[in-house]
Phi, psi and omega in degrees: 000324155309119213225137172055034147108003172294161170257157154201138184282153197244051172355165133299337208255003188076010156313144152256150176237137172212110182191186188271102168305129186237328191209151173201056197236173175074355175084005184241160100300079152319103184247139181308138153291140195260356181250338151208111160321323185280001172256186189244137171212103161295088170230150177314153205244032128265359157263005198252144176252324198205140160232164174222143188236187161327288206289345167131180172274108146333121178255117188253328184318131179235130169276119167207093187312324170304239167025320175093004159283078180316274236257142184306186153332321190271291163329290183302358179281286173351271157357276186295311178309288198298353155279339192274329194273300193311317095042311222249307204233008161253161182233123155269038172322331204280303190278028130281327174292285176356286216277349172258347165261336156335290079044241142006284216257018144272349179271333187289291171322315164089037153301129170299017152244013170274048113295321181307292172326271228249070076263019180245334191278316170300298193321324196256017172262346167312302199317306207299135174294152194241127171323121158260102179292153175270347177276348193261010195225135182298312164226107182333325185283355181274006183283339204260012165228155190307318205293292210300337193263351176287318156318296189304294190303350184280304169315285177347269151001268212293324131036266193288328181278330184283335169305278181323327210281267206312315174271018179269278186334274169323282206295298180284016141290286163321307149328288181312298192325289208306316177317308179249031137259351165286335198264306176305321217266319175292309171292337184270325166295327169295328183281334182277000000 
């Protein structure tokens, strides 16, 4: 997994880091910044699952319960890869249009409570179980562990609320437009 003679690092969150490891002492990791050399990137060595060099991969991840690391090594590989996939290949198209036409028409009211819908509608786009398209997965066969699909859904999830987020906010910018442009467009027919 190390390109051009880089190390890269394998986050817990599915991130990949790819720059030159200079330290990995102090409970921290250090890596060269590759867009400026005189810094540093600095990561917690508990947010790390794995690095890999030249020389093979190092597993920094410890299955420790005390700690809350619930999965074993293997799980937690799962884990990331279904996060990684999720990442890759879900779209929360349904909850951003969804939330955005929600969104337009409470803003259209121009009520001091059309904000509520489509922040009540983010909160609650979490709930829904979330579908693993097999076109969304690197390999069908990871489907067949728990760990990996919980990876997918924890992206997915969240995903789907930021998705849901964004398109509440634009539709009630739009709802709102349209409101005091309907309401000014009114008061000038009324003056004529």
């Amino acid at each position: 997994m190390a390109q051009n003679g880089k190390d890269t690092l394998l986050l817990l969150n599915g991130a990949v880091v790819i720059g030159t490891v200079i330290d990995t002492t102090n409970g921290v990791t250090a890596i060269k910044n590759q867009k400026d050399s005189t810094k540093n990137i600095i990561i917690e060595n508990d947010r790390i699952f794995s690095i890999t060099t030249a020389n093979g991969e190092s597993i920094m991840y410890v299955y420790d319960t005390i700690l809350g690391n619930e999965f074993t090594i293997d799980e937690m590989r799962y884990f990331i890869l279904g996060e990684q996939d999720a990442e890759k290949g879900f779209k929360a198209k349904g909850a951003f249009w969804g939330n955005m036409l929600l969104g337009a028409a409470g803003g259209v009211t121009g009520s001091f409570l059309c904000p509520i819908p489509p922040f009540a509608f983010t909160a609650l786009s979490g709930l829904p179980r979330v579908k693993v398209k097999s076109s969304s997965v690197s390999n069908i066969d990871y489907i067949k562990h728990d760990t990996y699909i919980m990876g997918y859904e924890r992206v997915a999830r969240k995903k789907r609320k930021i998705g849901s987020l964004a398109g509440g906010g634009i539709g009630l910018g739009i709802g709102l437009g349209t409101f005091f442009i309907l309401k000014s467009t009114n008061n000038e027919i009324q003056l004529n």
